[in-house]
C-alpha positions as CSV (number, residue, x, y, z in Angstrom):
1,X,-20.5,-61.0,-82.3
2,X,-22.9,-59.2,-84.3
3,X,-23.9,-55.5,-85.6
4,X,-27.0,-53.7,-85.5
5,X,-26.9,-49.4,-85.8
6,X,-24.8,-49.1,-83.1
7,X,-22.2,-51.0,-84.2
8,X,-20.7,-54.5,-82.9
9,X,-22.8,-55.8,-80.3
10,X,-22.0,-59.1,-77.9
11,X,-24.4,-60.9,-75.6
12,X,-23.0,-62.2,-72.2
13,X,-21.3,-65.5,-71.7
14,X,-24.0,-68.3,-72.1
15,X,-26.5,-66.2,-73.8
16,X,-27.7,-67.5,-77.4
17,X,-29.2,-65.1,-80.3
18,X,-31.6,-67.0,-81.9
19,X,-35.3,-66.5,-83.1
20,X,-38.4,-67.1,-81.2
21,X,-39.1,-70.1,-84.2
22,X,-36.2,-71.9,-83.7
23,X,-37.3,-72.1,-80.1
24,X,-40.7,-73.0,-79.7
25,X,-43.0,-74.6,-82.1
26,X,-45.6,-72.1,-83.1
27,X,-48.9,-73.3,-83.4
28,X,-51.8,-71.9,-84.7
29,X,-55.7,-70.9,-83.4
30,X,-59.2,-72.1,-85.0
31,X,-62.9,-71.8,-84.2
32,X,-65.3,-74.8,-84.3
33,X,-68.4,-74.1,-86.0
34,X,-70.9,-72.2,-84.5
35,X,-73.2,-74.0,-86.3
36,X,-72.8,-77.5,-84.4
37,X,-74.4,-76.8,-80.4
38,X,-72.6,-79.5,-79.3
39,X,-69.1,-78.5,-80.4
40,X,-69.9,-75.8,-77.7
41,X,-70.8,-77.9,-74.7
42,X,-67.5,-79.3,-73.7
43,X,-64.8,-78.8,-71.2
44,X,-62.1,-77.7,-73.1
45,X,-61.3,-73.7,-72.1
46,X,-61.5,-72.1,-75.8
47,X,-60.5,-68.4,-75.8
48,X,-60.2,-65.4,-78.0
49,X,-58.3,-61.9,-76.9
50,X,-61.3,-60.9,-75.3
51,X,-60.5,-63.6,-73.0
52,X,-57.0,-62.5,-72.1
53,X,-57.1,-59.6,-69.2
54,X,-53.5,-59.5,-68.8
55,X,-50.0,-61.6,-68.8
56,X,-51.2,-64.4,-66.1
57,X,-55.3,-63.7,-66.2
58,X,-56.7,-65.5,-68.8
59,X,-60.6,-65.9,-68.3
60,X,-62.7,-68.6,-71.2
61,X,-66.0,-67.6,-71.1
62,X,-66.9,-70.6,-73.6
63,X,-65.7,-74.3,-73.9
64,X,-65.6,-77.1,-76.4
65,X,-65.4,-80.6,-76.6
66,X,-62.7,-82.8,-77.4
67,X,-64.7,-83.8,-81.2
68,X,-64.9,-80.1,-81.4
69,X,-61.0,-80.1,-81.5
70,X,-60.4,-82.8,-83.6
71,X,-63.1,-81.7,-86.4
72,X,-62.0,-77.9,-86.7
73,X,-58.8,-76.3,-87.1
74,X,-58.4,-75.6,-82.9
75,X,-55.6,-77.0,-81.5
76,X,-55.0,-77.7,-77.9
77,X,-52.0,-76.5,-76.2
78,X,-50.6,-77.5,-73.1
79,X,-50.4,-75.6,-70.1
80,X,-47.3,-73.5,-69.6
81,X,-47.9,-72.2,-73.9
82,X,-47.6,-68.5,-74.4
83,X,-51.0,-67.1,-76.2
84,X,-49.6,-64.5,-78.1
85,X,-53.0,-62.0,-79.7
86,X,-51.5,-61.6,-84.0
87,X,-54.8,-60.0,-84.9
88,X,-57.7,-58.4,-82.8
89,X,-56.1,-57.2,-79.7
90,X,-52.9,-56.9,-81.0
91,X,-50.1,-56.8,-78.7
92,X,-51.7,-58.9,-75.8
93,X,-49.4,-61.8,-74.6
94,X,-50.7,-64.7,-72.1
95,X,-48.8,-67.8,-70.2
96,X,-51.7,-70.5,-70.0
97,X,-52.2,-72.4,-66.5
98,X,-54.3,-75.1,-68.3
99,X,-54.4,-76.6,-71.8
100,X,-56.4,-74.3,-73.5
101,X,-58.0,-73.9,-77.3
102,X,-58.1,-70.3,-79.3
103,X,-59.0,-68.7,-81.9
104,X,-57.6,-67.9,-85.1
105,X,-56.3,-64.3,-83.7
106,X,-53.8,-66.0,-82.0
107,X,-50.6,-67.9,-82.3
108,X,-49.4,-70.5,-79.1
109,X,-45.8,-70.6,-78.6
110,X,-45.1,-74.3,-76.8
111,X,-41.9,-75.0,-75.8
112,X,-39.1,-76.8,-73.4
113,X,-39.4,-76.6,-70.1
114,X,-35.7,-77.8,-69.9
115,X,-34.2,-74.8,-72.2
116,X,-36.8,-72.1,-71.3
117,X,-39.0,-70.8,-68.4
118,X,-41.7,-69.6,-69.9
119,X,-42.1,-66.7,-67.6
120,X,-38.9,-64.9,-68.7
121,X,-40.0,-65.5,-72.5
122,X,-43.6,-63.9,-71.5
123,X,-41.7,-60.7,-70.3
124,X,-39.5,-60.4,-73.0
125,X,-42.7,-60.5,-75.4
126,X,-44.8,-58.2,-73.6
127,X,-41.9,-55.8,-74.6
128,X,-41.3,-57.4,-77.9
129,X,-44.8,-57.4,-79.2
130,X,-45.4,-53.9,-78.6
131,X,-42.7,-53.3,-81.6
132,X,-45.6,-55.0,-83.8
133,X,-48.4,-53.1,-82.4
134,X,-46.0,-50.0,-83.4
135,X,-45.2,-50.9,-86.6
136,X,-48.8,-51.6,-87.3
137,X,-50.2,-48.8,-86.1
138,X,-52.1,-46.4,-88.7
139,X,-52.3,-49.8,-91.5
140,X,-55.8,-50.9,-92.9
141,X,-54.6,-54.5,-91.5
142,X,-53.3,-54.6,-87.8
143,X,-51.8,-58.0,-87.7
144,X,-48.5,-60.4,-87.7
145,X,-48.1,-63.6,-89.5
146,X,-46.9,-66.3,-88.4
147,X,-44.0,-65.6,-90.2
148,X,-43.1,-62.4,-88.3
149,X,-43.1,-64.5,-84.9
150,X,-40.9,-66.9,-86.1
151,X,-38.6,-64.8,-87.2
152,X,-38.5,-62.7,-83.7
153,X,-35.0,-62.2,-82.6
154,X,-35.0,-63.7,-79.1
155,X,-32.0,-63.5,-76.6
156,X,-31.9,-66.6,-74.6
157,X,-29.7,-66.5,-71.5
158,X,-28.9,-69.8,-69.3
159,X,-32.0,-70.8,-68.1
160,X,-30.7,-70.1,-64.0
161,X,-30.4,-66.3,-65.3
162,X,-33.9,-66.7,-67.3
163,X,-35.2,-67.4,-63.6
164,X,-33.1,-64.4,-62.1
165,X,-34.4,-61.9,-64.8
166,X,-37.7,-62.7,-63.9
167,X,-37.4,-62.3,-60.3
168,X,-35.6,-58.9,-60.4
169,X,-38.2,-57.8,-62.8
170,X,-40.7,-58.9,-60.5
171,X,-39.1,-57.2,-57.6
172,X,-39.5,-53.8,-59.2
173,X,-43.1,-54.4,-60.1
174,X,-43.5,-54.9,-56.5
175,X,-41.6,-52.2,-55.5
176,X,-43.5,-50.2,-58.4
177,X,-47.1,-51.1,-57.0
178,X,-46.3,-49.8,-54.0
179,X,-45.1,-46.7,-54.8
180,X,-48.3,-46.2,-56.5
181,X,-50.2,-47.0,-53.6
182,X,-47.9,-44.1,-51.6
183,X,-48.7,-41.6,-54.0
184,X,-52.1,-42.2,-54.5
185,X,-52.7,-42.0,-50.6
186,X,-50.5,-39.0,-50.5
187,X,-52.4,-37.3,-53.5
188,X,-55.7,-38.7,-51.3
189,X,-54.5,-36.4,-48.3
């Protein structure tokens, strides 16, 4: 059990409190030269958060090569990492379909398959990251360190609930959408 303002606070049976660092390894972003043409000619997807257009859509508009990755300070994550924007962009949160490179505006969270399903972990940031775009807001530097993300409280259910969550959450997105769509016609006539 633990407290926060509200007093004594439990999570449900199976749940863990833990941080998003001591769940997934956070890795960091880097640019190849710009200098060196044939860094850029590869095909490696290398993004920045002008590349992310939402939770599932990311779209590279450039490339590198493999050298490229190995002489700079990219990294290549595998597919299923969470692209999570710390600087420019602030607040934007991705799950990647392919290995992908990025820049230094962004931190990859790459994790277990087995403990996590990365698509209840991108819902739970796309909440949790707005608390840093908050807290930033109105500062000369909008930005989180590494640091911050690591130290992210995360709750972690069982991952057969993770995979519920997601669904229900889904559901009413669905539901959502089309309610939208009814309105707007309705507003139309």
């Amino acid at each position: 059990m633990s407290e926060d303002a509200n007093g004594p606070r439990t999570l449900p049976k199976g749940w863990v409190r833990t941080t998003l660092g001591e769940v997934y390894d956070i890795i960091g972003g880097g640019t190849p030269s710009t200098k060196v043409d044939e860094y850029w000619q590869g095909d490696v997807p290398w993004i920045t958060s002008a590349d992310i257009h939402g939770p599932r859509d990311i779209r590279p508009r450039r490339h590198i090569t493999r050298v490229a990755v190995l002489d700079s300070a990219a990294n290549l994550v595998p597919a299923g990492s969470l692209i999570v924007v710390t600087r420019v962009a602030l607040g934007k949160v991705a799950l990647t379909e392919v290995p992908i490179c990025f820049s230094q505006d962004s931190q990859a969270l790459v994790g277990s398959g087995f403990l996590i399903y990365p698509n209840y972990t991108l819902r739970y940031l796309s909440g949790a990251v707005q608390v840093f775009k908050y807290r930033n807001r109105g500062t000369t530097i909008a930005g989180v360190t590494k640091k911050q993300l690591r130290e992210l409280p995360f709750s972690l259910p069982p991952l057969p609930e993770q995979r519920r969550i997601v669904a229900k959450i889904e559901e009413l997105f669905t539901q959502l959408d089309a309610g939208v769509v009814a309105l707007k016609r309705v507003e139309a006539q």
